[in-house]
C-alpha positions as CSV (number, residue, x, y, z in Angstrom):
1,X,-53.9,29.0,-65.4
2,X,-54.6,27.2,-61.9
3,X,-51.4,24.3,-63.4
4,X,-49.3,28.0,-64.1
5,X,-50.3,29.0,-60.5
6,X,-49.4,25.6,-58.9
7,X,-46.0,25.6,-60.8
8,X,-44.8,29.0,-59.7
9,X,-45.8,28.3,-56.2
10,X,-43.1,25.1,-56.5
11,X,-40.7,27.4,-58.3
12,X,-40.9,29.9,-55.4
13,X,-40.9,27.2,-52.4
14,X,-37.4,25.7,-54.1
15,X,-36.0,28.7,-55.2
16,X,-35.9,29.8,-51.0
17,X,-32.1,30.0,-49.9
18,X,-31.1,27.2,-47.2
19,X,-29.6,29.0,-44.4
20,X,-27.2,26.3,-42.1
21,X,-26.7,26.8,-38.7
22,X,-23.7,28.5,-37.6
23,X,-21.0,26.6,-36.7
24,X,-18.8,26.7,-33.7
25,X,-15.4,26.3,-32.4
26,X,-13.6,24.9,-29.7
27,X,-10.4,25.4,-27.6
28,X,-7.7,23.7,-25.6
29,X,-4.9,24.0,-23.3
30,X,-2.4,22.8,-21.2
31,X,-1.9,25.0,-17.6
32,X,1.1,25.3,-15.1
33,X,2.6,28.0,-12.5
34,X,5.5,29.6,-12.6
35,X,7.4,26.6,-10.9
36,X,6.1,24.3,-13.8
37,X,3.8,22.2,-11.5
38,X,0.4,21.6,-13.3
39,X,-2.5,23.8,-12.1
40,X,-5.2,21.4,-11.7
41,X,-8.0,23.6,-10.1
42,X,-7.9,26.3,-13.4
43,X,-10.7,28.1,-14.7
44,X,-10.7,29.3,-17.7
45,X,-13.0,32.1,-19.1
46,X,-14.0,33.4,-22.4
47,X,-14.9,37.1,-22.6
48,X,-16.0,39.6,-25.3
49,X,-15.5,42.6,-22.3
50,X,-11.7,42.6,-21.1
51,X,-12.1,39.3,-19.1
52,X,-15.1,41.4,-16.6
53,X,-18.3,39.1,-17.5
54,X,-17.7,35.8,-18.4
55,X,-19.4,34.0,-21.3
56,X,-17.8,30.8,-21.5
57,X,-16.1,28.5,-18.3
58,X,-13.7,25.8,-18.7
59,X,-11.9,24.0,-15.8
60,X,-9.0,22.3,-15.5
61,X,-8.7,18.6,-15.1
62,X,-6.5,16.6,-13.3
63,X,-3.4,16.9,-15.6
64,X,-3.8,20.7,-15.5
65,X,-5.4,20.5,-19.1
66,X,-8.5,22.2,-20.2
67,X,-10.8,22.2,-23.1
68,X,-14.0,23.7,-24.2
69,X,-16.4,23.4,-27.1
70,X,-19.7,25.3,-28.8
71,X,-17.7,28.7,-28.6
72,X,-19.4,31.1,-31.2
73,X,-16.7,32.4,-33.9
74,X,-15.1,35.5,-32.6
75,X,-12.2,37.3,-31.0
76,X,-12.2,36.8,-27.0
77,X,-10.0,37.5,-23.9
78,X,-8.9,34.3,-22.3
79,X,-8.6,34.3,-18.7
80,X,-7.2,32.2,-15.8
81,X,-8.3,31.9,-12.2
82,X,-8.2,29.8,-9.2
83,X,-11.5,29.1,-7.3
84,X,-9.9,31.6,-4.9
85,X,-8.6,33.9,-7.0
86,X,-10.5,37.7,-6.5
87,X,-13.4,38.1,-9.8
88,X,-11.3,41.4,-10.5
89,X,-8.0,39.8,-10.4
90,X,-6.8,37.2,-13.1
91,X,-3.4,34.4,-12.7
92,X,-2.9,35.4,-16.3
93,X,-4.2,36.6,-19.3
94,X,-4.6,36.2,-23.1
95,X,-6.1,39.0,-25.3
96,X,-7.7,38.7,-28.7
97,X,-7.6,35.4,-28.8
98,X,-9.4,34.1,-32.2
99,X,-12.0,31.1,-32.0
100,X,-12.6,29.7,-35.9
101,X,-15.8,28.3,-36.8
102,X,-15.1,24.3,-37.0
103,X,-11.5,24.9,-35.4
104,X,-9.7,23.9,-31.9
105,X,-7.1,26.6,-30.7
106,X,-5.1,25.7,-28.7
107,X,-3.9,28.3,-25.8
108,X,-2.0,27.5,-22.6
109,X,-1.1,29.3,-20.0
110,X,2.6,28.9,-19.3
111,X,3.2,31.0,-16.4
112,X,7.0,29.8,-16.8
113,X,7.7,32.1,-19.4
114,X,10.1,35.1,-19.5
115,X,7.5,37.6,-19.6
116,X,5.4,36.4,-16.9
117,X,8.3,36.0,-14.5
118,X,9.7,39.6,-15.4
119,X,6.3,40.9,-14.3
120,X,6.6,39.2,-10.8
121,X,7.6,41.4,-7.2
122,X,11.0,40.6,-6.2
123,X,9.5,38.7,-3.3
124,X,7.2,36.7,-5.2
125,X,10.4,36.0,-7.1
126,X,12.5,34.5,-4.2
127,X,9.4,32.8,-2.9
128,X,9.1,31.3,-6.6
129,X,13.4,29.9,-5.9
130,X,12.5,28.8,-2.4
131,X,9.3,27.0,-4.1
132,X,11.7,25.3,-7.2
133,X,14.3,24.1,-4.7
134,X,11.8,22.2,-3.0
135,X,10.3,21.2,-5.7
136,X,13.5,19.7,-6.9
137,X,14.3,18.4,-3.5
138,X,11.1,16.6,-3.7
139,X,11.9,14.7,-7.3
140,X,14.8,13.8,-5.6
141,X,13.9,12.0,-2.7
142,X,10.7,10.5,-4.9
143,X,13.1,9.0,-7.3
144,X,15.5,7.7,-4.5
145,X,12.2,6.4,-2.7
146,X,11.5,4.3,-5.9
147,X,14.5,2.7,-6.0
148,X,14.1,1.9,-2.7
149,X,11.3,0.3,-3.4
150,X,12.2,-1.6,-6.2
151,X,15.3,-3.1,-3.8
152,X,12.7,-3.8,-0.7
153,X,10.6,-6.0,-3.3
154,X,14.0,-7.7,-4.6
155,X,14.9,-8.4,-1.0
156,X,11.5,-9.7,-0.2
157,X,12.0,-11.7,-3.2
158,X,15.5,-13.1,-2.0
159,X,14.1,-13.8,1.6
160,X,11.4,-15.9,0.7
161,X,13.5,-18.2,-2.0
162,X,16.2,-18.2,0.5
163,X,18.5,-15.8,-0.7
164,X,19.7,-14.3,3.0
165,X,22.9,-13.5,1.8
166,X,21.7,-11.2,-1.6
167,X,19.0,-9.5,0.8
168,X,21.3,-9.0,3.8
169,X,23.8,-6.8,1.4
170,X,21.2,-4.9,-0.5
171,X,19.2,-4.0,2.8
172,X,22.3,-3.2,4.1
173,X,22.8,-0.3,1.3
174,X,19.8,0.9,1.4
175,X,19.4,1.4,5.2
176,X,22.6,3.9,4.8
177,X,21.1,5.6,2.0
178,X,17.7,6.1,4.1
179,X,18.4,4.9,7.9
180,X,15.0,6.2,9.0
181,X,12.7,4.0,7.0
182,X,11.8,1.1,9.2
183,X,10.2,-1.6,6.6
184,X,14.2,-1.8,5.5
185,X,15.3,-2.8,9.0
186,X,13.1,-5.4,8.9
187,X,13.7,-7.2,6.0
188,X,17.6,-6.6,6.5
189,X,16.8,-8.3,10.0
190,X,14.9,-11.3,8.4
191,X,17.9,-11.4,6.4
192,X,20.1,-11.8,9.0
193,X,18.1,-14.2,10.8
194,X,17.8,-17.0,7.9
195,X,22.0,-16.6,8.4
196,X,21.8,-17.6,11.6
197,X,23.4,-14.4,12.1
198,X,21.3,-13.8,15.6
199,X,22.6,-10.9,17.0
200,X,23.2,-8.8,14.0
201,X,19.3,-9.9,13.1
202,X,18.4,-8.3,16.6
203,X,19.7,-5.1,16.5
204,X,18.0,-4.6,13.1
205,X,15.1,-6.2,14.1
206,X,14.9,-3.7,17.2
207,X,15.8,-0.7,14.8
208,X,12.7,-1.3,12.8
209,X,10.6,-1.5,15.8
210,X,11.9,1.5,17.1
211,X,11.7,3.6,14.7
212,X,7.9,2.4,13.4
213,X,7.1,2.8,17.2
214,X,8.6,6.4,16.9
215,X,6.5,7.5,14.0
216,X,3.5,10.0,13.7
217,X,1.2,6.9,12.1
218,X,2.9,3.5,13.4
219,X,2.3,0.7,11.1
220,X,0.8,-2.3,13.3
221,X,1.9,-5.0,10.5
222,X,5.6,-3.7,10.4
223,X,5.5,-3.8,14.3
224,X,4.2,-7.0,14.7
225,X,6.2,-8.7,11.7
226,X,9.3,-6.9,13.7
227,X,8.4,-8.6,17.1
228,X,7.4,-12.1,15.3
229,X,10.8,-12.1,13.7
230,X,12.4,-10.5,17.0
231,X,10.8,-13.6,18.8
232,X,12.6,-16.7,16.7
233,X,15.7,-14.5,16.8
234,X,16.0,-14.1,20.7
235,X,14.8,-17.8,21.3
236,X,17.6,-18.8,19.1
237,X,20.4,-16.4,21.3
238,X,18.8,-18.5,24.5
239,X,16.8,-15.4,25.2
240,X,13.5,-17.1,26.6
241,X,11.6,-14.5,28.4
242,X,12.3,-11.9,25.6
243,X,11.6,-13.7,23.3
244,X,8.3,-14.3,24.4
245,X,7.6,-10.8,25.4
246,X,8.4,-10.3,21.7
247,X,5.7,-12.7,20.4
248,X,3.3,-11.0,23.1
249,X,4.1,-7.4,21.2
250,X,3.1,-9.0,17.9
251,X,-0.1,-10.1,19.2
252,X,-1.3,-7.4,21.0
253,X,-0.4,-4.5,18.6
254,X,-2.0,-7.3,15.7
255,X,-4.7,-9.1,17.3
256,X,-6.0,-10.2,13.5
257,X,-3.5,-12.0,13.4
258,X,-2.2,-13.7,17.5
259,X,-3.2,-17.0,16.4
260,X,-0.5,-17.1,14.3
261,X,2.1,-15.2,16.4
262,X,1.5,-17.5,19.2
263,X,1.5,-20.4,16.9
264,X,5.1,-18.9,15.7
265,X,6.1,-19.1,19.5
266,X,4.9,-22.4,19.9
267,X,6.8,-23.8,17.4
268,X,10.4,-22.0,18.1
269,X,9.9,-23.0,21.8
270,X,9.6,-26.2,20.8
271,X,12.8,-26.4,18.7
272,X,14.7,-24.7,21.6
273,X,13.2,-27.6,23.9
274,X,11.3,-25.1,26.0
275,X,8.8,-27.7,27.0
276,X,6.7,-25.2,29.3
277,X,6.9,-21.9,27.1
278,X,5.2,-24.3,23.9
279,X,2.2,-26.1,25.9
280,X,1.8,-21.6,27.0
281,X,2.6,-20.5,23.9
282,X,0.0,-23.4,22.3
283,X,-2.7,-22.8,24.4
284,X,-2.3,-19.1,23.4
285,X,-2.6,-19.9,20.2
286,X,-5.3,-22.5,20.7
287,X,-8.0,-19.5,22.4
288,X,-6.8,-16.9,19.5
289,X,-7.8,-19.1,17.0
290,X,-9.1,-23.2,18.0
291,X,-9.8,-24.4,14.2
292,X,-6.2,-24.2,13.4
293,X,-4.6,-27.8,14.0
294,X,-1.0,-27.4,14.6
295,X,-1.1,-26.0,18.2
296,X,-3.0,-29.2,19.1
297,X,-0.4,-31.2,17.8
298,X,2.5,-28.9,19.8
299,X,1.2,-28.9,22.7
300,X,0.3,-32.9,22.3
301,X,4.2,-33.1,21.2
302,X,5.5,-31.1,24.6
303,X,3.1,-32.5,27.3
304,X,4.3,-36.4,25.7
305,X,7.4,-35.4,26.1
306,X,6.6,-35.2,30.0
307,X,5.0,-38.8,29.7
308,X,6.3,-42.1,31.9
309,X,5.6,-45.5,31.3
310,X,3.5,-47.9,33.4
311,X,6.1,-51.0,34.6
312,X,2.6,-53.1,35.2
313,X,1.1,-52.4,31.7
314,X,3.9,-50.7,29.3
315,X,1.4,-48.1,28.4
316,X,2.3,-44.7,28.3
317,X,1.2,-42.3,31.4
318,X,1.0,-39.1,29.7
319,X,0.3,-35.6,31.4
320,X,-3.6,-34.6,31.5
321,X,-4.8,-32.7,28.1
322,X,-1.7,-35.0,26.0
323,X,-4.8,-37.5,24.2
324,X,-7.4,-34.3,23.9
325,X,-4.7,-32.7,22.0
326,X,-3.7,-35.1,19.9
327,X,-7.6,-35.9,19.9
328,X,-8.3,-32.6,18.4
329,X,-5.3,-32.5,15.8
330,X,-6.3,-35.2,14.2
331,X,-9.9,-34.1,14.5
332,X,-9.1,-31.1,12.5
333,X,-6.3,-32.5,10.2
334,X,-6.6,-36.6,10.1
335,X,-4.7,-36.6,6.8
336,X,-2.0,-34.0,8.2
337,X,2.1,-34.5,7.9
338,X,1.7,-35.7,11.9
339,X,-1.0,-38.3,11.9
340,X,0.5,-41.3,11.4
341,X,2.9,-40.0,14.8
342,X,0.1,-39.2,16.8
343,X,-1.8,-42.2,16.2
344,X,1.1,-43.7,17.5
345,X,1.2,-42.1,20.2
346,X,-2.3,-42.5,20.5
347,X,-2.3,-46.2,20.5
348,X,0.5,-46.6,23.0
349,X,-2.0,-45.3,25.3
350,X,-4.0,-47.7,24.6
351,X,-6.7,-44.2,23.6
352,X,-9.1,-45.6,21.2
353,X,-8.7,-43.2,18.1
354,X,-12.2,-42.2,16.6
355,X,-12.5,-43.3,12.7
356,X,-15.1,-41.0,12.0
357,X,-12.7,-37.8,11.5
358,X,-13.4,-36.2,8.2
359,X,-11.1,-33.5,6.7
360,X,-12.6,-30.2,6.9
361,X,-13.8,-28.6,4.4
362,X,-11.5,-25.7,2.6
């Protein structure tokens, strides 16, 4: 009898249904306005009450795409809303709207659609043709911005492998397609300058500054690469004085980077044979930034030039600060492309040169 008791007691215990836990569902969708532009602040409720109280809340993400899951199986309005949209007003509206246990519906709110649009004032209407026309206006210019882009990079390329000619004629389109962009300017100007084509390069070159100058948020890297430019091309057209005042704009509206505007200067004023303007243009250079070792070396290269020789000994009498100059360049680069020359030099003035100059560490 107890074994009989014992036995039903199992019999009843497996014999118990197995209830499983309800499943849910989930949904999805894809949200834009009536001028097809994603709506990427949505919010999406779930209601069993006309869209009043909501029981579930979605939001949008950055693609204007939503999706929610653990939504109990039933039949729910589907509502949309902006964080500023009114709790008793809705953007749009989706009514009995079925969620399936262990299923993703998918519902989007295309506010593009016929029936939406019909239901608009007819000044929300023209404001929604005013809004599409810019819209439009916008791609536009975005895609012709793109292209620009993709020439500017070409043109950089061209420039720096030598390619004047190539870069010239597509900065040249694209500066009549969009006149008021000044990075264009420039590089048409740089261009210009490795032609030789000097005053062509200037007027560009004087464009770009211009118009960067002009703008709300000027660009200090496009000014100063302007004026650097601007500098080589005026010392070339015999320009001294401007071009100097050009290397000074570089610098000042780019102090990051004066050392090596004024090392720029230095070395055009020394290929124009402006002895003066490179040992001021050096020194410049020199107090922006003293670890740099070609500056040494110009303004060792223009004060030399100044040098006599002594009839007595046949030693060179070179201008005070020639041998710490050249002291220093080799100080800070003895392996450099001009040691061998200032040692020379060196040694001609009967200097001692100091072996203990080690190249500095990189």
């Amino acid at each position: 009898m107890r074994k009989m008791k014992l036995w039903l007691a199992l019999a009843v215990a497996f014999c118990l249904p197995v209830f499983a836990q309800e499943q849910t569902g989930k949904i999805h969708g894809h949200i834009q306005d009536p001028a097809g532009v994603a709506v990427t602040d949505g919010i999406v409720t779930l209601s069993t009450d006309g869209g009043k109280t909501a029981k579930y809340t979605f939001k949008a993400d950055s693609n204007g795409d939503y999706k929610g899951d653990g939504i109990a199986p039933g039949t729910y309005t589907v509502s949309l809303r902006r964080p500023d949209t009114p709790a008793d007003k809705v953007l749009d509206q989706f009514l009995n709207v079925k969620i399936t246990a262990g299923e993703d519906t998918q519902q989007d709110f295309d506010m593009t659609r016929a029936d939406y649009i019909s239901k608009l004032t007819p000044e929300q209407r023209k404001q929604l043709e005013e809004l599409k026309q810019k819209n439009a206006e916008a791609m536009k210019e975005n895609a012709v911005i793109k292209n620009l882009n993709a020439d500017l990079k070409q043109a950089r390329d061209d420039n720096h492998n030598k390619n004047f000619a190539a870069a010239e004629q597509l900065m040249l389109k694209d500066t009549q397609a969009k006149p008021d962009a000044s990075v264009l300017w420039l590089e048409l100007g740089v261009a210009q300058a490795g032609e030789k084509k000097w005053p062509d390069a200037e007027t560009s070159l004087k464009k770009a500054i211009d118009l960067e100058s002009q703008s709300k948020k000027p660009n200090p890297e496009v000014q100063a690469a302007a004026n650097n430019s601007l500098g080589e091309v005026l010392a070339n057209e015999g320009k001294i004085q401007d071009a100097q005042a050009a290397y000074e704009a570089a610098a000042k509206v780019n102090p990051t980077q004066a050392g090596m505007y004024y090392s720029n200067e230095a070395i055009v004023m020394s290929r124009a044979g402006q002895t003066d303007a490179t040992v001021a243009a050096a020194d410049k250079a020199i107090a922006a930034d003293p670890n740099k070792p070609i500056p040494y070396y110009l303004k060792g290269q223009a004060l030399i030039s100044k040098a006599t020789v002594d009839p007595k000994t046949g030693k060179i009498v070179a201008p005070p600060g020639t041998t710490e100059a050249y002291q220093k360049y080799l100080e800070l680069d003895p392996n450099g492309p001009f040691a061998n020359e200032v040692k020379g030099v060196l040694q001609g003035m009967g200097e001692t040169i100091k072996s203990s100059y080690k190249a500095p560490k990189k």
